[in-house]
C-alpha angles and dihedrals in degrees: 000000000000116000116215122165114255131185101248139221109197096157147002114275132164077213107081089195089075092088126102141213104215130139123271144173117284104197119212115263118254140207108327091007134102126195104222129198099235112213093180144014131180131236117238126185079235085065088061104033086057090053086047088044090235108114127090105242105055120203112217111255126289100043133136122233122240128092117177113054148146126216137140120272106258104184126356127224119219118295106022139136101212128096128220099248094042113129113224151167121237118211102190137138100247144335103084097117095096155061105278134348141195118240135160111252093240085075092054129093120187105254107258117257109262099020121119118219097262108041075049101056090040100062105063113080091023099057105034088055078057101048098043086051098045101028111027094026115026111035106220117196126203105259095028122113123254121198111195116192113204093028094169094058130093095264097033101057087046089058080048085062108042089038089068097031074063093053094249130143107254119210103171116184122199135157105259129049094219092056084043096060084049092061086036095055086052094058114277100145088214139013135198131201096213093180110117133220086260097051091260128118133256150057103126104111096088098040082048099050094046083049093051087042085250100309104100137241106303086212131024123199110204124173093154103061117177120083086347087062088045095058092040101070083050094071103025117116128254107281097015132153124230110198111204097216088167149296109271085156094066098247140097105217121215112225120239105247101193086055086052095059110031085052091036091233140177129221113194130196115211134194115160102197092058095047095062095050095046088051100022087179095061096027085063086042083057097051103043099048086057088053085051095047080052099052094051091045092243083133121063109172113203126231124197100169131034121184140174118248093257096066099044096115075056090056091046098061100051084062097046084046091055091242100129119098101200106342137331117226130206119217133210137180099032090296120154135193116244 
């Protein structure tokens, strides 16, 4: 039995700070698994929302946060295909904050060429939320206009990318103008600081509608919800689709049915897990595209913050603070981003 330190969940806590890095058992892989030494993993508001009990998966306790990592196969159980050595990328649920982890190989890529740990193990969720939005549910068209709310987000900058990767023109929204010329200097064609001067937000119908030459976005991209999704339905195009990504505001908002039906709209619920296991072969088709994407460097993830594991309850804070531009990313085993 092999002992790694590990950021640990013991119990359920609003306060994110109650986990601990202590050491703990890694057991050897068996038949079908590999123990890999993981080098980054990213940080997703889900990490946070399980300490705090309040997603909707929820790891038996203990657990550690952390679900989407690289790192480099360390032993290798019986049957796999995999060799020890092999660079990869772990899409999991949890268990990534920390120095090694066992996974079955059915849940390893091989890392894409020219991508460094940490830009690897930050695309995954990010970018596969975008494309089954973009690709599978909202059927984005070249030419159309996108309109991407928390662009400055993780997967908001990532529907920023493929927005454009899918010839659309790409209007993202955030909260600070320094976080919003990053996602400018990326490729969005415009972007709008819908903060207002009471700390609300909103204020983007009319800057929308002169930028759309008074139709309206085609597509909207909203993982905040609340006031964001109201006013949305205010400046989309007749027959748009609003895709509901989340609620990072706090509030469900309700539609406005009158609008749905006088604009013939359509408003769209993704989750991009789900979609793949309800439909496990295009789920697959989803997820390796994107690794293909990844492999011809069609997909840069940005990071704005790198930390050591043990400061990852550091790292999650900047996220749950609102801090990150992109992604934040957790390292382990002396690794360092270039």
């Amino acid at each position: 039995m092999t002992r790694i330190n590990a950021l640990m969940c013991d119990a359920i806590s609003e306060d994110i700070g109650s986990v601990v890095l202590r050491e703990v058992d890694m057991p050897a892989p068996g038949p079908g698994q590999v123990r890999v030494r993981l080098k980054a993993c990213a940080v997703n508001f889900p990490d946070l929302l399980m300490i705090q009990g309040k997603y909707q998966f929820k790891p038996p306790l203990p657990f550690a946060p952390g679900g989407e990592a690289a790192g480099d196969v360390e032993v290798c159980g019986p049957g796999v295909s995999v060799k020890e050595g092999d660079a990869v990328i772990i899409s999991m649920r949890y268990g990534g904050f920390a120095e090694a982890v066992v996974v079955d190989e059915s849940q390893l890529k091989p890392l894409p060429k020219g991508m460094d740990y940490a830009k690897a193990a930050s695309y995954q969720t990010a970018y596969l939320t975008a494309y089954v939005a973009l690709y599978r549910r909202g059927d984005l068209q070249p030419g159309e206009h996108l309109l991407v709310h928390g662009a400055t987000g993780g997967v908001g900058m990532a529907a920023v990318d493929l927005g454009k990767y899918f010839g659309a023109q790409v209007i993202g929204t955030g909260g600070r103008d320094d976080k919003l010329a990053v996602v400018q200097s990326r490729g969005a064609d415009h972007v709008i600081n819908y903060t207002q001067a009471d700390g609300s937000l909103g204020g983007f119908r009319d800057q929308v509608k002169a930028l759309t030459e008074g139709r309206g976005a085609d597509v909207v991209y909203d993982p905040v919800g609340g006031d964001v999704f109201d006013e949305s339905m205010r400046c989309v195009n007749v027959g748009g689709r609003l895709l509901t990504i989340g609620f990072t505001s706090g509030r469900w908002p309700q539609a406005a049915v009158n609008l749905i039906l006088i604009k013939q709209l359509s408003v769209i619920g993704v989750r991009a897990g789900e979609y793949g296991r309800l439909d496990p072969v295009k789920g697959q088709e989803n997820r390796d595209r994107l690794h293909a994407m990844a492999e011809a460097g069609e997909i840069d993830p940005y990071i704005s913050h790198a930390l050591p594991l043990e400061q990852a309850v550091d790292a999650m804070r900047l996220l749950e603070n609102r801090e990150v531009i992109g992604k934040a990313v957790v390292t382990m085993n002396g690794y360092q981003p270039g």
